[in-house]
Backbone as CSV, one residue per row, in Angstrom:
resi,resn,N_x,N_y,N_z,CA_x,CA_y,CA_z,C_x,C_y,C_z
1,UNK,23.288,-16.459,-143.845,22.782,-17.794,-143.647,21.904,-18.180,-144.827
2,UNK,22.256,-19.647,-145.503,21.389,-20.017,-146.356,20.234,-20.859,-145.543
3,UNK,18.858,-20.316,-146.019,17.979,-21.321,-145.931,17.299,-21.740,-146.679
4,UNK,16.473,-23.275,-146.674,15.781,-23.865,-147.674,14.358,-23.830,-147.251
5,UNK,13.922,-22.952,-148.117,12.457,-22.587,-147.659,12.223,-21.178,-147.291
6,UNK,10.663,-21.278,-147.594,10.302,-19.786,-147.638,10.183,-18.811,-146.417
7,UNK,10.077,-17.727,-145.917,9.803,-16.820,-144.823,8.426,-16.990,-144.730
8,UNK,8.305,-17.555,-143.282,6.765,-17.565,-142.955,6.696,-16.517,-142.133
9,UNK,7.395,-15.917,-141.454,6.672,-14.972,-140.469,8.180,-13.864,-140.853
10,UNK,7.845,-12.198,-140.769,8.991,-11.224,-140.493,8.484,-10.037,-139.840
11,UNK,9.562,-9.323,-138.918,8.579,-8.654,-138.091,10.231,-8.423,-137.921
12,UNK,9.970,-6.566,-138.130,11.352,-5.108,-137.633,10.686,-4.665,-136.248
13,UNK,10.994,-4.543,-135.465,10.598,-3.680,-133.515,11.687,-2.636,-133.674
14,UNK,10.992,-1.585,-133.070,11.655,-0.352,-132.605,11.295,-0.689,-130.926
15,UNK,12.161,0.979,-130.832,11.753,0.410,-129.142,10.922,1.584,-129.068
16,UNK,9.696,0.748,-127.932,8.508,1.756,-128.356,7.749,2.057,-126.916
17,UNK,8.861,1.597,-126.139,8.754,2.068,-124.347,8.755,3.625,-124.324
18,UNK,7.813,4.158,-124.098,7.551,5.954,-124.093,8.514,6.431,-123.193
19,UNK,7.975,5.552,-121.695,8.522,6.365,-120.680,10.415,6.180,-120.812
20,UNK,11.014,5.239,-121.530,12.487,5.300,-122.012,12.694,6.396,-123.145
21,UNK,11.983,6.341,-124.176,12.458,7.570,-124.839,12.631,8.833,-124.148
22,UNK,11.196,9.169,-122.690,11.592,10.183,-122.610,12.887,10.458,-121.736
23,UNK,13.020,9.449,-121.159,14.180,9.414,-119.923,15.647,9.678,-120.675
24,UNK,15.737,8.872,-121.605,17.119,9.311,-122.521,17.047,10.786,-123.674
25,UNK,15.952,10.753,-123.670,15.980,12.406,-124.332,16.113,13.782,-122.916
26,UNK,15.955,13.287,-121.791,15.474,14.365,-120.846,16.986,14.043,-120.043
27,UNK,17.915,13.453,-120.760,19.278,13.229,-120.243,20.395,13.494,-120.916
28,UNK,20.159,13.345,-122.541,20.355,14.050,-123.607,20.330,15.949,-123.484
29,UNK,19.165,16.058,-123.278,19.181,17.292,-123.569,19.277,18.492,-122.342
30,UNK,19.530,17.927,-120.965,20.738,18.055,-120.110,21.848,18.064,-120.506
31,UNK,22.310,17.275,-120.880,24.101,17.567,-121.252,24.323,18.457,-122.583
32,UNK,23.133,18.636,-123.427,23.308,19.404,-124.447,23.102,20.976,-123.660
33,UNK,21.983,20.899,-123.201,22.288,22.612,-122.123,23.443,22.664,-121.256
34,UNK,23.957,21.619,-120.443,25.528,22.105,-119.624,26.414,22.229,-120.810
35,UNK,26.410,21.484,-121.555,27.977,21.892,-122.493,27.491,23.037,-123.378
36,UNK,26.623,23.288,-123.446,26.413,24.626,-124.666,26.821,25.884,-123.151
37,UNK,25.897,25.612,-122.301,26.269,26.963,-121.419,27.669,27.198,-120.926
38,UNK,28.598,25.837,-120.607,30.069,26.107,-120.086,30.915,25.959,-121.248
39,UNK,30.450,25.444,-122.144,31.626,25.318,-123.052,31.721,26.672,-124.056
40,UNK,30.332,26.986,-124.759,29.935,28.050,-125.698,29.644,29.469,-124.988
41,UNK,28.899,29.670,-123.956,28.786,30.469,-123.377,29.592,31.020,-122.243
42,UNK,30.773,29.968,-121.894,31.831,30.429,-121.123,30.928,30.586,-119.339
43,UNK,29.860,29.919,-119.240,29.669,30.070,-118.372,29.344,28.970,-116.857
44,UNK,30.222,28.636,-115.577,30.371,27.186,-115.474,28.912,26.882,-115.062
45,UNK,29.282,25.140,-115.496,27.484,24.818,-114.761,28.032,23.875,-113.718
46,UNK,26.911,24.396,-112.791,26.991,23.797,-111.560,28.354,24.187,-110.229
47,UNK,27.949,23.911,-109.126,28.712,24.167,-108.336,30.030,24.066,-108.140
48,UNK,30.452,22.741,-108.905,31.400,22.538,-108.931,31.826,22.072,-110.583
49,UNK,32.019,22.613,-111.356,31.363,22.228,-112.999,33.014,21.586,-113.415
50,UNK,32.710,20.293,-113.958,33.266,19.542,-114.511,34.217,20.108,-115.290
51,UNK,35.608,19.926,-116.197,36.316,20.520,-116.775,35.860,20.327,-118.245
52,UNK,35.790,21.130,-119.390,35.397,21.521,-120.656,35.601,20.086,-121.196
53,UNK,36.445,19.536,-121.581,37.030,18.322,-122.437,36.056,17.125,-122.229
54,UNK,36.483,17.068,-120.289,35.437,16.327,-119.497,33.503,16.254,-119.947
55,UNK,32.927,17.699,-119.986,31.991,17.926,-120.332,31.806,17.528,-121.774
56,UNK,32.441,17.863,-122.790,32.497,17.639,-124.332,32.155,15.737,-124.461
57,UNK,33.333,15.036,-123.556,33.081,13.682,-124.254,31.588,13.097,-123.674
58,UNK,31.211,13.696,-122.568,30.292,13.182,-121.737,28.968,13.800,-122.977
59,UNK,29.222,14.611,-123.447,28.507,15.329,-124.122,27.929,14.405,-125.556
60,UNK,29.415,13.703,-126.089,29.710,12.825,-127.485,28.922,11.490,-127.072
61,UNK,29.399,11.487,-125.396,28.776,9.840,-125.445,27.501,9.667,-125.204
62,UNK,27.089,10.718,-123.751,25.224,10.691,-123.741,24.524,11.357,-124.338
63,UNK,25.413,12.634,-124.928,24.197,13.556,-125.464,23.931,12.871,-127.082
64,UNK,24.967,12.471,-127.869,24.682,12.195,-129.272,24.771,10.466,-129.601
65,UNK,25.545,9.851,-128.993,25.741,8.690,-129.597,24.965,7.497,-128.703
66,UNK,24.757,7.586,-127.404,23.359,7.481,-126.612,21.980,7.067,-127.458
67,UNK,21.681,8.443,-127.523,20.026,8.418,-127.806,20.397,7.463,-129.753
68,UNK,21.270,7.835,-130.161,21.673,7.297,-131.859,20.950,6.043,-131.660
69,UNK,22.412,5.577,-130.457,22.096,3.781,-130.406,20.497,3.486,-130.025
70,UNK,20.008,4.064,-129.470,18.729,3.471,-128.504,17.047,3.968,-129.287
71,UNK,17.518,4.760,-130.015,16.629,5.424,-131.630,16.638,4.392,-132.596
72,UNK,17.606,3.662,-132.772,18.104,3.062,-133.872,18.293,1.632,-133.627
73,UNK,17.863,0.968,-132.078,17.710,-0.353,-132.024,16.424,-1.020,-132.615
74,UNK,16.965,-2.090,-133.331,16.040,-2.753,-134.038,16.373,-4.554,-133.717
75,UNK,14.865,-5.320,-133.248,14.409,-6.494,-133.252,13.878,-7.114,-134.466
76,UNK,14.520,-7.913,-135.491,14.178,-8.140,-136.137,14.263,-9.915,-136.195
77,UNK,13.074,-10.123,-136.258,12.768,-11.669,-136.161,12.109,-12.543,-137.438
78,UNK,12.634,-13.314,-137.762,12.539,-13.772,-138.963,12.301,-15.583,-139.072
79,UNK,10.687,-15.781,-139.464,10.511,-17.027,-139.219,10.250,-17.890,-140.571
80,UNK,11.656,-19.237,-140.665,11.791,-19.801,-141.590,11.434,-21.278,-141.612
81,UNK,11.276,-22.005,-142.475,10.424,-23.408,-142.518,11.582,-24.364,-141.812
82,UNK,12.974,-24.082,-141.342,13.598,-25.191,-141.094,14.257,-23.770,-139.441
83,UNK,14.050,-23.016,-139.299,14.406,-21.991,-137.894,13.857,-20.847,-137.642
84,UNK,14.310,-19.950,-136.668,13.844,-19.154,-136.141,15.048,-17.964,-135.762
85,UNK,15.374,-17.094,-136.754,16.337,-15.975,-136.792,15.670,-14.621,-135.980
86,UNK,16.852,-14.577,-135.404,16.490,-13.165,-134.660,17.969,-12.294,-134.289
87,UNK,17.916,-11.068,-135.226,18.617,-10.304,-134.949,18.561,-8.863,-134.802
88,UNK,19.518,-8.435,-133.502,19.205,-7.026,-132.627,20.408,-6.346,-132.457
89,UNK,19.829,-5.327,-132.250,20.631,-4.234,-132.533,20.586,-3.026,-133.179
90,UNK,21.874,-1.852,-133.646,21.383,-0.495,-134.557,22.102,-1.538,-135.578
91,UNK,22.877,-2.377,-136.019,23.577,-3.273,-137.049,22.841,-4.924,-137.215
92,UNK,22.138,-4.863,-136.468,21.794,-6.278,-136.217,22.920,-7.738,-136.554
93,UNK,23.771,-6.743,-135.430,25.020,-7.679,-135.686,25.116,-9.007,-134.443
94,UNK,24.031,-8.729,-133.124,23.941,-9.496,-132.984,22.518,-10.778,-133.388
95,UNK,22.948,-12.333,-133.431,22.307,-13.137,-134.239,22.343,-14.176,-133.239
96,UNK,20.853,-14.844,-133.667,20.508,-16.330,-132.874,19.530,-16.746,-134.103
97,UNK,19.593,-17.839,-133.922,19.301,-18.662,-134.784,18.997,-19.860,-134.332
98,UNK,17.338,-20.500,-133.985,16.963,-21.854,-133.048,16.490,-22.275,-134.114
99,UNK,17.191,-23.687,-134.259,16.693,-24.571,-134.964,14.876,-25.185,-134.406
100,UNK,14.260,-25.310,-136.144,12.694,-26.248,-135.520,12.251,-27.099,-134.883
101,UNK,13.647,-27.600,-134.618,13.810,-29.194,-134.184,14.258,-28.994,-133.157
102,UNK,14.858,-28.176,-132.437,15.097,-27.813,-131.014,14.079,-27.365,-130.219
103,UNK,13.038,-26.831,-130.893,11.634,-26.648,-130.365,10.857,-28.008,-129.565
104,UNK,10.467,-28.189,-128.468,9.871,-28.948,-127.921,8.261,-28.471,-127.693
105,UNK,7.965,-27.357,-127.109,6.784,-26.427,-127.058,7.204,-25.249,-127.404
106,UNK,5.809,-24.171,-127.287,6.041,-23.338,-127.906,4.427,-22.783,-127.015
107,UNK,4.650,-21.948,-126.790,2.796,-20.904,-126.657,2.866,-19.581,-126.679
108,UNK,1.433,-18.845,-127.135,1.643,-17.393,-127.279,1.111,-16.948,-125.988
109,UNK,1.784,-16.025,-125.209,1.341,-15.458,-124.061,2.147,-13.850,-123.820
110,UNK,0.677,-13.311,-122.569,1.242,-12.314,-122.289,1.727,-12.013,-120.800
111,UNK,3.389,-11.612,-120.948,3.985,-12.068,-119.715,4.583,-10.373,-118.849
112,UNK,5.409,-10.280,-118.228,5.880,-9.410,-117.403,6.923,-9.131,-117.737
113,UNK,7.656,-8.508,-118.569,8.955,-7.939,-118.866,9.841,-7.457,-117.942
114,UNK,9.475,-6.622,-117.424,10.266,-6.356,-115.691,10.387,-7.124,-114.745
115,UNK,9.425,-7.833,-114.158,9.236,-8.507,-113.117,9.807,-10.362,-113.255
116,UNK,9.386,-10.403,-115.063,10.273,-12.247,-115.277,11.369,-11.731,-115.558
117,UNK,11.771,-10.861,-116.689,13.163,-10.880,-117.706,13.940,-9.802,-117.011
118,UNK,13.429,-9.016,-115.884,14.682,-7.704,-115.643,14.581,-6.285,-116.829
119,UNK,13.345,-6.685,-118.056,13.051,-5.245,-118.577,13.128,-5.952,-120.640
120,UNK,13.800,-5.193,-121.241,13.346,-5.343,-122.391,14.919,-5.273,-122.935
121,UNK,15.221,-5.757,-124.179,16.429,-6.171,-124.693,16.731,-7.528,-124.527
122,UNK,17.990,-7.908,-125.142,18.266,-9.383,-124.667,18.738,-9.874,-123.646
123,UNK,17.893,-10.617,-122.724,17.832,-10.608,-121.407,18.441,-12.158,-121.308
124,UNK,18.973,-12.725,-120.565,20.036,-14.323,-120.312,19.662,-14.254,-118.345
125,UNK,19.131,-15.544,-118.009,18.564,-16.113,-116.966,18.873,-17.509,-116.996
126,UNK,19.408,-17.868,-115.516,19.251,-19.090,-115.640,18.780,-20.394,-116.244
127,UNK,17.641,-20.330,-116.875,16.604,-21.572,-117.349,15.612,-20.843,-118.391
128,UNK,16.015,-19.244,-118.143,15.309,-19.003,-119.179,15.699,-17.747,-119.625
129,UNK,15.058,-17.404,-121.024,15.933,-16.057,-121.886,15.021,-15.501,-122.461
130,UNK,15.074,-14.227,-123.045,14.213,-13.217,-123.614,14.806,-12.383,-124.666
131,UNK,14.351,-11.950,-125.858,15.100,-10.794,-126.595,13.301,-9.736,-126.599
132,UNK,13.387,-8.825,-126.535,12.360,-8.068,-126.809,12.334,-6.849,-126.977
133,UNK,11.472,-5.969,-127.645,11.882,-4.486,-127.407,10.808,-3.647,-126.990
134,UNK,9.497,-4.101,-126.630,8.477,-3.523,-125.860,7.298,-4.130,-125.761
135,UNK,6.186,-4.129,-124.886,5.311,-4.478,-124.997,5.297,-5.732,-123.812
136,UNK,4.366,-6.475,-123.904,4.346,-8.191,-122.806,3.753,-9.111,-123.466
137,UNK,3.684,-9.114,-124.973,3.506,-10.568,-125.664,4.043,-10.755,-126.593
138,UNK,4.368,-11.874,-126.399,5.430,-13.027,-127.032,4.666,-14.382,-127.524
139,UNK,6.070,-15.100,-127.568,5.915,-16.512,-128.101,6.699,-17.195,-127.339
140,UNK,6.465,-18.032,-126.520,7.565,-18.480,-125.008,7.717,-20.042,-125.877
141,UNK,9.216,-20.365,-126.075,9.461,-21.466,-126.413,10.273,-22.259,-125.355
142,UNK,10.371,-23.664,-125.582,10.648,-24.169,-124.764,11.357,-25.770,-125.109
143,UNK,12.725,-25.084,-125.508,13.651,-25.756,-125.963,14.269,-27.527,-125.287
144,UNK,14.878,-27.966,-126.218,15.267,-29.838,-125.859,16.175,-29.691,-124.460
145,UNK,16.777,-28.555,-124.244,17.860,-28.512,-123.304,16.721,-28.218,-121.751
146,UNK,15.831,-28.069,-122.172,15.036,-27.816,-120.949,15.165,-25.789,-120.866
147,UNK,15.407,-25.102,-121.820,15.629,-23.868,-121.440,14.339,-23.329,-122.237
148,UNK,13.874,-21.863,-121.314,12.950,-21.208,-122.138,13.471,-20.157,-122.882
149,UNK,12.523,-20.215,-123.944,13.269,-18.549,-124.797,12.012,-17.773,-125.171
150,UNK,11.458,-16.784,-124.534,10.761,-15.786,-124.978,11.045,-14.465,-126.025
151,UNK,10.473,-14.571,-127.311,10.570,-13.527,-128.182,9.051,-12.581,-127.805
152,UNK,9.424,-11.836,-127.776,8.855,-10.088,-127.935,8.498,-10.157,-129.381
153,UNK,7.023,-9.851,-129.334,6.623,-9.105,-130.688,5.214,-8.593,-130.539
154,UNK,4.830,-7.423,-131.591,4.250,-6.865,-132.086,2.759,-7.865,-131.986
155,UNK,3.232,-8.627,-133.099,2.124,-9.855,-133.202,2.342,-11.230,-133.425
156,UNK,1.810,-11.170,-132.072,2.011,-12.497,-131.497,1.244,-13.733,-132.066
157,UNK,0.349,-13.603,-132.370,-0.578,-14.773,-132.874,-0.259,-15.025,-134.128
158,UNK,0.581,-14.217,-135.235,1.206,-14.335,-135.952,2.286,-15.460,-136.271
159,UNK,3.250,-14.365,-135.132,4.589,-15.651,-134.826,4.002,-17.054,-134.322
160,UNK,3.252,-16.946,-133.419,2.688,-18.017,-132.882,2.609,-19.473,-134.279
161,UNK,1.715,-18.735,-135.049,1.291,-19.462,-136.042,1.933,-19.721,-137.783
162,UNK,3.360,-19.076,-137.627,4.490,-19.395,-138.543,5.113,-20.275,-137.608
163,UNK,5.470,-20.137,-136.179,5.823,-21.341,-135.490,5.512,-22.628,-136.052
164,UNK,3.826,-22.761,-135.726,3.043,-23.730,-135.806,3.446,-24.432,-137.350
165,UNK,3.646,-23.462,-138.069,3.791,-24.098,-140.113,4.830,-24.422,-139.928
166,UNK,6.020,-23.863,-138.996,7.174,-24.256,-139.408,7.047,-26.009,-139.064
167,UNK,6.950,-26.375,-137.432,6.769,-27.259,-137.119,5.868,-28.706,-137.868
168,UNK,4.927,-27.886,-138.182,4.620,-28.840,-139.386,3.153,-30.103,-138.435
169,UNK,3.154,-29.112,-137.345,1.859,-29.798,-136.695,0.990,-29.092,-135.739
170,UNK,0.021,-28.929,-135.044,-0.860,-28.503,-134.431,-0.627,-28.888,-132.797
171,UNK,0.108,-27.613,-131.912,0.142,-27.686,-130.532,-0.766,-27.370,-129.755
């Protein structure tokens, strides 16, 4: 995307939810002990132990390429004098892009990730939407269509206030 004008605000998120890292490492490294003990050690796991091949892909998909993706997701939000780029992902292949002028309001607040959006990532709701990757403050905008869009960040009073330059006036 070309834009005209400079980067007022940039900001990379990891995901920095503890109690998720440990849950996908402590699920990870379960399937790395069943397939090392039945597959390498020839010895079955569990009562009724899954067949080798079976164990192996389960092995490819949660034990290694799992934790890859969820290590390696990145929020990257990028605030420009004419929009507001945000792209997520381990490729940041997915992209949104709100025009300044689609902005109606805008405020910095700290909100409930579980309890409004259903948790953290890019979240789609009726009337209102979220991308985030940890934490409960944002920048809650509040688009011409009547829809809200909450971004997740680090620092908020920041975004808040590249908002504010982009717009080009005092809310």
């Amino acid at each position: 995307m070309v834009h005209k004008g400079s980067v007022l605000f940039e900001e990379t998120q990891t995901m920095c939810v503890v109690w998720m890292k440990i849950l996908i490492a402590v699920i990870a490294a379960f399937l790395w002990f069943a397939t090392i003990q039945q597959v390498l050690f020839k010895k079955p796991f569990g009562l009724n132990p899954a067949p080798d091949s079976m164990l192996v892909i389960l092995w490819v998909l949660i034990g290694i390429i799992m934790p890859l993706f969820f290590y390696t997701l990145r929020l990257h939000t990028t605030v420009f004098n004419d929009s507001i780029e945000l792209r997520f992902g381990p490729l940041k292949i997915c992209k949104r892009e709100i025009k300044v002028d689609e902005i109606v309001s805008f405020q910095n607040r700290v909100y409930k990730p579980i309890k409004e959006y259903g948790g953290w990532g890019i979240r789609i709701g009726f009337r209102k939407r979220a991308v985030s990757m940890s934490g409960n403050r944002g920048v809650e905008l509040v688009l011409k269509n009547g829809k809200k869009f909450m971004i997740g960040t680090q620092r908020p009073d920041e975004l808040y206030d590249a908002i504010q330059t982009s717009k080009g006036k005092t809310v």
